[in-house]
C-alpha positions in Angstrom: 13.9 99.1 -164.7 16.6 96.7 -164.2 17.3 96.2 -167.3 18.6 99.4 -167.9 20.7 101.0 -165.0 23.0 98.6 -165.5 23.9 100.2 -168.8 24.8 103.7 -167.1 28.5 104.1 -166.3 27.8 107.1 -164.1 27.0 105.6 -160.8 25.4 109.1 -160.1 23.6 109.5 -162.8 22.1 106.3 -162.4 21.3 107.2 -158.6 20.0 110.0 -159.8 17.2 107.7 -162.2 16.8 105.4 -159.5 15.5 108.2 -157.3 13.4 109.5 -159.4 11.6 105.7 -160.2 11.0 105.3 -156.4 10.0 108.8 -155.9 7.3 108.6 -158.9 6.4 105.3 -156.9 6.0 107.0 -154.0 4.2 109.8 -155.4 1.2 107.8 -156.9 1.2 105.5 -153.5 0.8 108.8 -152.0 3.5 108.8 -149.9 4.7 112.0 -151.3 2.8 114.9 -151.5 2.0 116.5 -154.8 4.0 119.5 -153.9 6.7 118.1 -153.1 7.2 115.9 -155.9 6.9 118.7 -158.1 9.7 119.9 -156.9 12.1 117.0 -157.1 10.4 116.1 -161.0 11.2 119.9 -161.9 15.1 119.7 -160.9 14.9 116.7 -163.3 13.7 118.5 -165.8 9.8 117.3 -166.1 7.4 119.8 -166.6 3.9 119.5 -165.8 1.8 120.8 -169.4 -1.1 122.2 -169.6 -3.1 119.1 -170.4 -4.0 116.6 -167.8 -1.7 113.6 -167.1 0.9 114.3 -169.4 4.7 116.2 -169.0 7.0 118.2 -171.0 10.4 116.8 -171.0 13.4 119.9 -171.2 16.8 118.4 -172.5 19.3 120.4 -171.1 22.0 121.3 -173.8 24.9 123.6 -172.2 25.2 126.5 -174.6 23.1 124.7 -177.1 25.7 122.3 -178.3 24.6 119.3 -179.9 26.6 116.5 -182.0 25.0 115.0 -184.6 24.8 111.7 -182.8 22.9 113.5 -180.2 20.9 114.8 -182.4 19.5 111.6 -183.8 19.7 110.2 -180.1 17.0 112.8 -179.1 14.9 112.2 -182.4 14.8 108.5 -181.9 14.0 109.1 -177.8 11.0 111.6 -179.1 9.3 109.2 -182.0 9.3 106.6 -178.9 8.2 108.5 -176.2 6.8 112.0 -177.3 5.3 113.2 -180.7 7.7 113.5 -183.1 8.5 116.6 -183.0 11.4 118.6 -181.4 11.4 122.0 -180.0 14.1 124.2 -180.0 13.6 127.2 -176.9 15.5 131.0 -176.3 17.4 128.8 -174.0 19.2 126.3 -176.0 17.6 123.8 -174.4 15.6 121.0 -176.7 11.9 120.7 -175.4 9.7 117.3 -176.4 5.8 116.8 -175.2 3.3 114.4 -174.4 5.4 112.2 -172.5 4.2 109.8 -169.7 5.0 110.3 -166.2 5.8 106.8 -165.5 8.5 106.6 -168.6 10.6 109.4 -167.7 13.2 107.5 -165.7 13.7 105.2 -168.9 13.7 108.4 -171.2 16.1 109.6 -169.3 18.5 106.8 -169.2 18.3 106.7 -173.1 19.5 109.9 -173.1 22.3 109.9 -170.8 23.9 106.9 -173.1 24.5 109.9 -175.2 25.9 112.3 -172.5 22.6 113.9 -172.4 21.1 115.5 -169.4 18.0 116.8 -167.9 19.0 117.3 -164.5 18.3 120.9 -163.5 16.7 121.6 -166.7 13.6 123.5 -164.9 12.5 124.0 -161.4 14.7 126.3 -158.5 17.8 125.6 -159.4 20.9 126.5 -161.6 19.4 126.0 -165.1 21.2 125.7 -168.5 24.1 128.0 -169.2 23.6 129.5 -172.7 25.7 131.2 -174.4 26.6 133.3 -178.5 26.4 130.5 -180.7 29.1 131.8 -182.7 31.4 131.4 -179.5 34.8 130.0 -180.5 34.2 131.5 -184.7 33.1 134.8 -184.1 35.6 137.4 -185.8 34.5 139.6 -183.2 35.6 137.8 -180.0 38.4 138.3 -177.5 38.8 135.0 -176.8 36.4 131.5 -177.1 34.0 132.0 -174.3 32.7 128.0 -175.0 34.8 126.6 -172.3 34.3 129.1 -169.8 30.3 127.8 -170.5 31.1 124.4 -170.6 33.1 124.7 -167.1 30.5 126.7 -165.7 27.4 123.9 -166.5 29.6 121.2 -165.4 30.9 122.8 -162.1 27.4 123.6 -161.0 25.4 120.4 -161.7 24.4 118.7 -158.7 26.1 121.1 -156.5 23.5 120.9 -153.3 23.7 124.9 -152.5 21.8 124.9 -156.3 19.0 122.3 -155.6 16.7 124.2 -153.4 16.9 127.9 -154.0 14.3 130.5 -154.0 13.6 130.4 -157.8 16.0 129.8 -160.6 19.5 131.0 -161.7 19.9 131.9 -165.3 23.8 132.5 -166.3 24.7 133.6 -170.0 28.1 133.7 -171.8 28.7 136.9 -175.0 31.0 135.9 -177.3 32.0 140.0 -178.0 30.6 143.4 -176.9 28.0 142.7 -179.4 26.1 141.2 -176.4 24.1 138.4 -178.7 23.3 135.9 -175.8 21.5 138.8 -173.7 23.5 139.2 -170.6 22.0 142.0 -169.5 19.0 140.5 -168.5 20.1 137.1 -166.7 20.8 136.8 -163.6 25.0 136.6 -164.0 25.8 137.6 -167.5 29.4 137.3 -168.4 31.1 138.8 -171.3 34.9 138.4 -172.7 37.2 140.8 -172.0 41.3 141.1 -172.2 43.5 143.1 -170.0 47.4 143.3 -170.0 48.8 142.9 -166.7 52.7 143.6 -165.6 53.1 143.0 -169.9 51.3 139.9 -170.1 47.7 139.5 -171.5 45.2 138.1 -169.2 41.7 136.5 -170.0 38.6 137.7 -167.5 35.2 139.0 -168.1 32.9 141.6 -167.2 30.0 140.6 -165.3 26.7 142.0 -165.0 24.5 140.7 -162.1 20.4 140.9 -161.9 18.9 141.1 -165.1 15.8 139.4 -165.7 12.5 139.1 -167.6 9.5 138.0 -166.6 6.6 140.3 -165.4 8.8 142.8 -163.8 12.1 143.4 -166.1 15.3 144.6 -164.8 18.4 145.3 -166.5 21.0 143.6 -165.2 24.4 146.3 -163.2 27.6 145.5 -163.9 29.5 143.7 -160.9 33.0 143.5 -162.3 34.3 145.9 -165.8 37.3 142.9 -165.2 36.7 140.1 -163.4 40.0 137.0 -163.8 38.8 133.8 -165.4 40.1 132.3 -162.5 37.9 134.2 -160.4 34.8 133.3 -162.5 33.6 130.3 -161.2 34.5 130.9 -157.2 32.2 134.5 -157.8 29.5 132.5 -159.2 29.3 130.1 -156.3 29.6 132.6 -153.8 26.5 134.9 -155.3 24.8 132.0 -155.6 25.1 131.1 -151.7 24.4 134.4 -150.9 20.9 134.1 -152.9 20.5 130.8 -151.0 20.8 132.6 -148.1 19.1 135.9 -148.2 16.9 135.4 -151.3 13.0 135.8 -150.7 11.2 132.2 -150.7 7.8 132.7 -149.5 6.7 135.2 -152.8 7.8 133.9 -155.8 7.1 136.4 -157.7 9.4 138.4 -156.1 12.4 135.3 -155.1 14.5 136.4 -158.5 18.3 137.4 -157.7 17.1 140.8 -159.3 14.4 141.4 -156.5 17.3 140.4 -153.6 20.1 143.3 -155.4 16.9 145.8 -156.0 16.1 145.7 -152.0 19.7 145.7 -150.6 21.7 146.9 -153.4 24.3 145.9 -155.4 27.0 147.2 -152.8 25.7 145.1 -150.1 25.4 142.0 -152.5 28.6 142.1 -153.2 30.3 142.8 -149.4 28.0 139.1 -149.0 29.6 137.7 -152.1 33.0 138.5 -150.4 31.8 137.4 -147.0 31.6 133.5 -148.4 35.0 133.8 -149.8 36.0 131.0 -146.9 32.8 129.0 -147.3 33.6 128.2 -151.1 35.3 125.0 -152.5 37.9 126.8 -154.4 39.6 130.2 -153.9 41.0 130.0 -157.4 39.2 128.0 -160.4 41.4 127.3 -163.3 39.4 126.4 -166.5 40.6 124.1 -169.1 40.5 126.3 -172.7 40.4 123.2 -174.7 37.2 121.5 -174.1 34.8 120.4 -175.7 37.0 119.2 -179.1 35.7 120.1 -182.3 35.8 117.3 -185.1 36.2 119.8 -188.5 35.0 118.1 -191.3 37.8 116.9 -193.8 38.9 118.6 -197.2 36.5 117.4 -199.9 35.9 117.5 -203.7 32.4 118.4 -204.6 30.5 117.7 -208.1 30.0 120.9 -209.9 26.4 121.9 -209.1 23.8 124.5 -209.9 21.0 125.8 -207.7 17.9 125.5 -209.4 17.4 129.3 -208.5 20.2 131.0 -208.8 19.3 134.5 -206.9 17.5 132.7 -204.2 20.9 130.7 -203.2 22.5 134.0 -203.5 20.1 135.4 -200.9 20.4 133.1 -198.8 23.7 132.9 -198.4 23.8 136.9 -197.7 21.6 136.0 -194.9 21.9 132.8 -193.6 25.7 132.9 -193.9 29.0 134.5 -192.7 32.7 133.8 -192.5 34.2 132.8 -189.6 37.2 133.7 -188.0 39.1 130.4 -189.5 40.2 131.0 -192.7 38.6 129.2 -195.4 35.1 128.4 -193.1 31.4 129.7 -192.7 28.7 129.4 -190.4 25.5 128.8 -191.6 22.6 129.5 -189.9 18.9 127.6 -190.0 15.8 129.5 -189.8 13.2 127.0 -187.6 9.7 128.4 -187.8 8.4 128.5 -183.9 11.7 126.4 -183.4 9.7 123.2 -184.0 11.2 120.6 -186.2 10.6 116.9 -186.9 12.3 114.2 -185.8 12.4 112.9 -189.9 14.0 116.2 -190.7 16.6 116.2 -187.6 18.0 113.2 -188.9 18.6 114.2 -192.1 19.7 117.7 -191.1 22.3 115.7 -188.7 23.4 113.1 -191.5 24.2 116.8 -193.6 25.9 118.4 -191.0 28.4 114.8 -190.7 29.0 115.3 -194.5 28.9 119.3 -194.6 29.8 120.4 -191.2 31.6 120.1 -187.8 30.4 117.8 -185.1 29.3 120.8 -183.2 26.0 122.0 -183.8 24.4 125.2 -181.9 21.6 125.6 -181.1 20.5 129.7 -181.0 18.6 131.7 -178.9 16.1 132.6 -182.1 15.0 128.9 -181.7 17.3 128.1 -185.0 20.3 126.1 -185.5 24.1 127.0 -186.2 26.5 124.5 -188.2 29.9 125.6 -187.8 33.0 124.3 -190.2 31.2 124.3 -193.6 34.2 124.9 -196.1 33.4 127.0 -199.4 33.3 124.0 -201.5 30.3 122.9 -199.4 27.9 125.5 -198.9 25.8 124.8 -202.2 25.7 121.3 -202.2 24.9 121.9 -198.0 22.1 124.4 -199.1 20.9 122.2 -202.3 19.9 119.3 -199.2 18.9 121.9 -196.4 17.0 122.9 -199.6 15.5 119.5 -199.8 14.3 119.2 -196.3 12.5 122.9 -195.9 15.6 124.5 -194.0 16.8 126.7 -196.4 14.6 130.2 -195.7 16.3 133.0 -196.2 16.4 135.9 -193.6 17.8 134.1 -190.1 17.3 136.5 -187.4 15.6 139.2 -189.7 12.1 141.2 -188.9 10.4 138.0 -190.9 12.8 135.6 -187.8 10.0 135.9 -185.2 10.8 134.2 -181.5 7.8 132.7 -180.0 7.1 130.3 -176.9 4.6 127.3 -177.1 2.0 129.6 -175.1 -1.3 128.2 -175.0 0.0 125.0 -177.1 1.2 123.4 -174.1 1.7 126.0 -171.2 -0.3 126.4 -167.9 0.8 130.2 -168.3 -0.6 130.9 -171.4 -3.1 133.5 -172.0 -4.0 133.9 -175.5 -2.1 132.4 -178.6 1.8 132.7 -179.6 2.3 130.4 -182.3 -0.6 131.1 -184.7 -0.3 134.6 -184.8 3.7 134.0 -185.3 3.6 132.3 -188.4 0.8 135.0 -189.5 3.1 138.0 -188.7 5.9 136.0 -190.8 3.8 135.7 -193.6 3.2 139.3 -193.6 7.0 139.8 -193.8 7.8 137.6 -196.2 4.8 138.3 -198.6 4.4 141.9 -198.0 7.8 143.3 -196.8 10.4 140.8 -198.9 13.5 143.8 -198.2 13.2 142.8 -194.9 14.2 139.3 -194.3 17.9 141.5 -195.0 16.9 143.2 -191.9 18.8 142.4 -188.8 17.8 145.6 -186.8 14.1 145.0 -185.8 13.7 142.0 -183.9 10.1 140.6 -183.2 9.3 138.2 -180.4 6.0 137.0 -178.8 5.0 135.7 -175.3 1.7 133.9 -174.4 1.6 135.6 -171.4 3.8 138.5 -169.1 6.2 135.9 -168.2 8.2 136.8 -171.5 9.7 132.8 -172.1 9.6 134.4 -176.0 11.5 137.5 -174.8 8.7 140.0 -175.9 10.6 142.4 -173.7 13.7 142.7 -175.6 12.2 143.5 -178.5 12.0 146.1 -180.7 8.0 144.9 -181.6 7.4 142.4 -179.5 4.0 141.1 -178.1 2.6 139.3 -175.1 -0.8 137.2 -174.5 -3.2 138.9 -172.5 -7.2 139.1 -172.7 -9.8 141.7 -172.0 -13.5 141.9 -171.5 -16.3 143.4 -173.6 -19.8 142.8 -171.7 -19.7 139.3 -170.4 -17.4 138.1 -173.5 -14.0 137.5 -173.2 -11.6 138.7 -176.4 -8.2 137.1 -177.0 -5.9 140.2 -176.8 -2.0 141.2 -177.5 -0.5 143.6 -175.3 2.0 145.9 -178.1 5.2 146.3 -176.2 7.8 148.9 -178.4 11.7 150.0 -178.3 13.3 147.0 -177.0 16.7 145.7 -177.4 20.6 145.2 -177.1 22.6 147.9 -177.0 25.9 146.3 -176.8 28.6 145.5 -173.8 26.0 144.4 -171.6 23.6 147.2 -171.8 20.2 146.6 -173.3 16.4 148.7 -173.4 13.2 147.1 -171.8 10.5 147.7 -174.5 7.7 149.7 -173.6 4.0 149.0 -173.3 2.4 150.7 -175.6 -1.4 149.1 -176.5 -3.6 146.0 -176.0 -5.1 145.2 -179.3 -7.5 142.1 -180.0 -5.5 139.4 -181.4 -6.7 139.1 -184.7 -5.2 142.7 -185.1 -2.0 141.6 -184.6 -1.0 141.6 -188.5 -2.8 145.3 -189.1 -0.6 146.4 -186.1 2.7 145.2 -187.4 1.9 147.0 -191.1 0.5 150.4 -189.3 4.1 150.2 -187.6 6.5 149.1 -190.5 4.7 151.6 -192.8 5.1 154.2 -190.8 8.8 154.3 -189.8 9.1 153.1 -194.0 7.2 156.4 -194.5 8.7 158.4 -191.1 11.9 157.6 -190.6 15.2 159.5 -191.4 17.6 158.0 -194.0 19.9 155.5 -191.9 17.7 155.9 -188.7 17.2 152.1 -186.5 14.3 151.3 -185.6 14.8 152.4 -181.9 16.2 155.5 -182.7 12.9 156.6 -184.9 10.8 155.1 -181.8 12.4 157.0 -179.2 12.7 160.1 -181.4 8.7 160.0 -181.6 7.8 158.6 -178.4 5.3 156.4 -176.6 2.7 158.5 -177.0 3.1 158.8 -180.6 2.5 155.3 -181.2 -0.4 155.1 -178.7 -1.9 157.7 -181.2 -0.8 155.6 -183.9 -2.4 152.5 -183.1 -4.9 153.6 -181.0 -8.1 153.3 -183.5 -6.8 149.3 -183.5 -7.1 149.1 -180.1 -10.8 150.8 -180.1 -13.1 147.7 -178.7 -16.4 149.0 -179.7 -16.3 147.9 -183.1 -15.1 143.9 -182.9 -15.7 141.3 -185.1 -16.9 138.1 -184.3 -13.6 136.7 -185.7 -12.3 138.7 -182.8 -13.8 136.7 -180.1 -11.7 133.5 -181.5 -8.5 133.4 -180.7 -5.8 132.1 -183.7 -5.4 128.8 -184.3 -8.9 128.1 -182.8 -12.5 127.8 -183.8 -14.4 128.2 -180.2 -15.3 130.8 -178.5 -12.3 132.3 -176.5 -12.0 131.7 -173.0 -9.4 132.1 -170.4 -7.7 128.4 -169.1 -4.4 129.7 -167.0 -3.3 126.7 -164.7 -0.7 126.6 -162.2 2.9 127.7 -163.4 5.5 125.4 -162.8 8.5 127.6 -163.7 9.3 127.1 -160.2 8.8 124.2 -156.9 6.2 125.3 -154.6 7.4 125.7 -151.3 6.1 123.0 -148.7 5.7 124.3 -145.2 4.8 121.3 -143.2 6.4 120.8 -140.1 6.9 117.0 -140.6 7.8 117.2 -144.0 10.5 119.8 -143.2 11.7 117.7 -140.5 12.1 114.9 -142.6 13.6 116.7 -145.3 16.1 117.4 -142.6 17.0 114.1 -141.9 17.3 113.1 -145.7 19.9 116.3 -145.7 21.8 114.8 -143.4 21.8 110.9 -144.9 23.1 113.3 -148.4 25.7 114.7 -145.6 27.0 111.6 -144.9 27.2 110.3 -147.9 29.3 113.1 -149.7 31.2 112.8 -146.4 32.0 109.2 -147.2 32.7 110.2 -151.0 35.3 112.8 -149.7 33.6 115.9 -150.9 33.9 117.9 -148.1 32.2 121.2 -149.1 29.1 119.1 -150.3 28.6 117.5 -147.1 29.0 120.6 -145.3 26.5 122.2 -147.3 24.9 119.2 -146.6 24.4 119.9 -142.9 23.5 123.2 -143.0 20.6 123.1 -145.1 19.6 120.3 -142.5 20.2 122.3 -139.9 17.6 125.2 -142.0 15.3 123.0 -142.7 14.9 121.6 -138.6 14.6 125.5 -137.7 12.2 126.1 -140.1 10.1 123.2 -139.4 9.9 124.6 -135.5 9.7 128.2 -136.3 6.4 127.0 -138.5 5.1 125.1 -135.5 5.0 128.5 -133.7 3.6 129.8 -136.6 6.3 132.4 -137.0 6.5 132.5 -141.1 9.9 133.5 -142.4 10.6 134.0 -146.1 14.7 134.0 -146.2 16.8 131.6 -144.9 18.7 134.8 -143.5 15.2 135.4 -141.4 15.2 131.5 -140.6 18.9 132.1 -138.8 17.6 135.6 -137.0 14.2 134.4 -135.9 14.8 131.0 -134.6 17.3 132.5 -131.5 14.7 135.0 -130.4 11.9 132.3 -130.3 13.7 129.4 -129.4 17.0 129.9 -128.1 16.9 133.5 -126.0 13.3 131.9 -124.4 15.5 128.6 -123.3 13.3 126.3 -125.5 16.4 124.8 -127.2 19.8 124.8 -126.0 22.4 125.6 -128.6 26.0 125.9 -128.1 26.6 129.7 -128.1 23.4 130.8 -130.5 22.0 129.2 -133.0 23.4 132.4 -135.9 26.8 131.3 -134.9 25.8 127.3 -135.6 24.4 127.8 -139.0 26.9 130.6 -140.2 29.8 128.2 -139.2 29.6 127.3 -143.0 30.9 131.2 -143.7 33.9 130.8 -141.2 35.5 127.8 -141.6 37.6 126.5 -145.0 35.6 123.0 -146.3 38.0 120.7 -145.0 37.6 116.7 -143.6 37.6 118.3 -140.2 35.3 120.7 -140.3 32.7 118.2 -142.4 32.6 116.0 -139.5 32.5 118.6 -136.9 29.8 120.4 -138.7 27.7 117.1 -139.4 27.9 116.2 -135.6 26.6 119.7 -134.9 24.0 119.1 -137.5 22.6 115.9 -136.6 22.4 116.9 -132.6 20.6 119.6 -133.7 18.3 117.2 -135.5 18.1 115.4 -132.8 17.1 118.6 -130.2 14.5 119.8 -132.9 12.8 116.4 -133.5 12.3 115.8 -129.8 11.0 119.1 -129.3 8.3 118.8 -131.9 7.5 115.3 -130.4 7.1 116.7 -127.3 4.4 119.4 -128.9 3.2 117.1 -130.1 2.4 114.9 -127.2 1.4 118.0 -124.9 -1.8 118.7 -128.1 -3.0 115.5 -127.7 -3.5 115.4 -123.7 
């Protein structure tokens, strides 16, 4: 390893690879355990898959941006460590598989010589910012929301109140009212807005606050119509403490920011957002508009050239294209079936977009790509060598544009098939529907399970994996979800459930459905408006014979893209740490928290290392308050709990209580003074706790 952390500039990125060697040492001498590991490998973005042995590695791409340096970068990393092939996710993040525990600190210094991360990338922490990959050449937009995004991702990276949280933070930047990167279901969903104040116009945002997906959808409320892009990054840190704080921990499935606003309300959430207003590093936060710079491709003369099919250039430029807000320049978007792509055919799509295009590729939340800066001049001789490659399908983010996670590919989590039964839905569209690839109204996305990674739940058709049971066979199954979708300024529908169907019934399901509203709906009506105009129970009634079991094939009992027998393999998820509750190992963690204290002390950031101290002060409650066996799920409870139990019974002596020891973080500005005040309250703390469980200790073994 030697050999290569020399060549990292950042000395804390290359801390950060270091750390993750030893620990991966440490691990396999088990002097780690398993679950605790996870944890740390998650926040660095490795992924456990569903077969044995081997990890998924999530690049984390703020706002999907990519360079076509980076590009190749990640191909080359891939070919040598993975399979070849890139996957592009609903979160603009690049995913690659198959990769060995034991190389993922080298991977991942590759990858930073290109300003590449993983850090964060999965596990209970802030994960990548997405955002409209039109942001900054929308016609649409107030303003260019991109370095609001960019601010955001870098502000938040390695902040320590973000390592450890009750389960992840999604945050997600609009580009206009037209809502296309889904804030109303993220956890803080921010969307451009401009306001003249005393005859000056003024940039801020409205934010929405506890969306989310998953098994239990929520629409995210609006926090702020206005909120000052000053403001924006001091609100996000302070909801974020306050989910540090009072979020749930011991129930994952209920530890989202949306389950935290749904029990107190969003009233109370914010009067705790206002109530870290001292605790935060900066009252005011001014972002820098100009970053990251956009390298637009220079005026060139192009040969005089001819498609070879002249109406199929012409549709796909009605539907792969647009004209941005610069004068003279287009977008063009690329259509990536499943989202998976070769690394052959990323490098040859980057060495177009350095001929064709800007150096700023986006990634999009269909699992496509945007290249922004493509003059006139170049858009046939761009489309001739997309073309070339197999990138040049018509009808980007049409009906026959289907979203769909890995599912059962790769994922612990999935149920029954998602990719398969994607590409057959697609063929249905394309071969059987061709009008609709113009279609930009009726989205269709599929999930292998509830979990909804392919956004089933915001669709207008989408489906999810599921199974059933017919005697003692198991049947792959869809669950038929209707009426999703965006409805624009941060508002949005949650689709409803409407049928389970075997999965091989999938395509007969889309057709019953398309012919219908072809045959049943009114001139001009959307999709959502004929499916709300007839109801749920119309479309059970519709579609019910489909989901009639006693009549299955034996084709039925195999799922797509199989040949066995169907049965049900659901692992462990991983889209979150597990939480250890091990006395020692808590009081251990305790004392790294404070070595991290000190350290950020040392390196003058002040707010760090009293973040620092707190969470070691947390953890050393926790870790007695478990010795009791008094379980507590918030850190809120943690702070409540451990003066009736310890410090009202005389157990521990604390300084006043122990609430006004740990909340000290919420009362005093994040100065030098206070840093080392707070760290020498921390560690004596430590010091009370650890003798305390050491006399236990001793006393159980008399």
């Amino acid at each position: 390893m030697k050999s290569f952390r020399t060549e990292i500039e950042n000395p804390q990125v290359e801390k950060d690879i270091i750390e993750l060697e030893e620990k991966i040492h440490q691990f396999k001498s088990g002097n780690i355990p398993e679950q605790k590991f996870r944890s740390l490998r998650l926040a660095r973005g490795i992924y456990g898959q569903r077969q044995p042995g081997v990890q998924m590695i999530r690049i984390k791409l703020p706002y999907g941006r990519v360079t076509p340096k980076q590009l190749i970068a990640i191909a080359d990393i891939s070919d040598e460590y993975s399979t070849g092939i890139l996957h592009l996710t609903t979160r603009q993040d690049v995913q690659i598989h198959y990769v060995s525990l034991d190389r993922t600190p080298e991977l991942w210094t590759r990858l930073e010589q290109d300003d590449i991360t993983i850090r964060e990338a999965c596990g209970n922490t802030v994960r990548n910012v997405t955002a409209s990959d039109k942001a900054g050449i929308d016609p649409n937009e107030p303003f260019d929301v991109t370095p609001y995004a960019h601010a955001v991702f870098s502000y938040f990276l390695r902040k320590p109140f973000g390592q450890e949280l009750g389960r992840k933070i999604k945050i997600a930047f609009s580009s206009s009212e037209e809502d296309t990167a889904f804030t109303y279901i993220h956890d803080l969903g921010f969307i451009p807005k401009l306001k003249i104040e005393n005859g000056v116009e003024e940039r801020g945002f409205k934010v929405l606050l506890g969306g989310g997906l998953g098994a239990q959808p929520f629409l995210a409320q609006t926090a702020f119509e206005f909120l000052h892009e000053n403001k924006l990054i001091p609100f996000i840190e302070a909801a974020i403490r306050v989910f540090d704080r009072h979020g749930e921990r011991l129930s994952r499935h209920k530890a989202r920011i949306k389950f935290l606003i749904n029990k107190i309300g969003l009233v109370e959430f914010l009067r705790l957002v206002e109530e870290e207003d001292t605790a935060v590093a900066n009252k005011e936060y001014v972002i820098k508009r100009n970053i990251p710079l956009t390298v637009v491709p220079a005026q060139r003369v192009f040969t005089t050239l001819r498609p070879a099919d002249e109406a199929l250039y012409k549709i796909w430029k009605t539907t792969n294209t647009f004209k941005q807000k610069q004068e003279g320049f287009y977008g063009v978007y690329i259509k990536v079936q499943l989202g998976n792509i070769s690394t052959t055919k990323a490098r040859e799509l980057a060495n177009a977009v350095s001929l064709y295009a800007a150096d700023d590729i986006r990634i999009t939340v269909n699992q496509g790509f945007l290249l922004r800066y493509v003059r006139e001049a170049a858009l046939l001789p761009l489309y001739i060598q997309l073309k070339q490659l197999g990138l040049a399908t018509p009808g980007f983010d049409s009906v026959g544009d289907i979203t769909s996670c890995p599912g059962t590919d790769t994922c612990n989590l999935g149920i029954s098939n998602s990719t398969q039964v994607s590409k057959e839905l697609e063929k249905v569209i394309y071969n059987e529907y061709p009008e609709l690839i113009y279609n930009r109204d009726i989205k269709i996305k599929i999930s292998g399970c509830m979990n909804a990674c392919g956004q089933h739940a915001l669709a207008q058709i989408g489906f999810h994996g599921s199974s059933f049971k017919v005697g003692a066979h198991v049947v792959p199954a869809l669950q038929v979800l209707l009426g999703g979708g965006t409805l624009g300024d941060g508002k949005g529908r949650i689709s409803d459930k409407v049928i389970k169907v075997a999965s091989k019934r999938a395509p007969e399901v889309l057709r019953t459905i398309l012919d219908d509203y072809k045959l049943n709906g009114l001139e001009g009506e959307n999709f959502n408006t004929y499916y709300l105009r007839n109801g749920e129970n119309y479309f059970y009634q519709l579609l019910k014979t489909l989901g009639d079991n006693s009549d299955l094939k034996d084709e039925d009992y195999i799922d797509w893209g199989s040949s066995d027998k169907f049965k049900t393999a659901i692992g462990v998820g991983e889209c979150a740490s597990v939480i250890i509750d091990l006395v020692a190992t808590l009081l251990y963690e305790a004392e790294e928290k404070l070595a991290w204290s000190a350290e950020a002390f040392d390196n003058k950031q002040w707010s760090d290392s009293i973040y620092h101290s707190y969470a070691a002060i947390i953890s050393a409650a926790k870790s007695l308050l478990l010795d009791k066996e008094v379980h507590v799920n918030t850190q809120h409870g943690i702070i409540n709990d451990f003066d009736k139990h310890f410090v009202e019974t005389g157990e521990i002596v604390v300084e006043g209580s122990f609430k006004e020891l740990a909340l000290l973080i919420q009362e005093r500005e994040p100065s030098k003074e206070f840093a080392e005040e707070y760290f020498d309250k921390a560690n004596a703390f430590f010091v009370r706790a650890k003798e305390y469980r050491k006399q236990e200790v001793e006393l159980q073994t008399v």
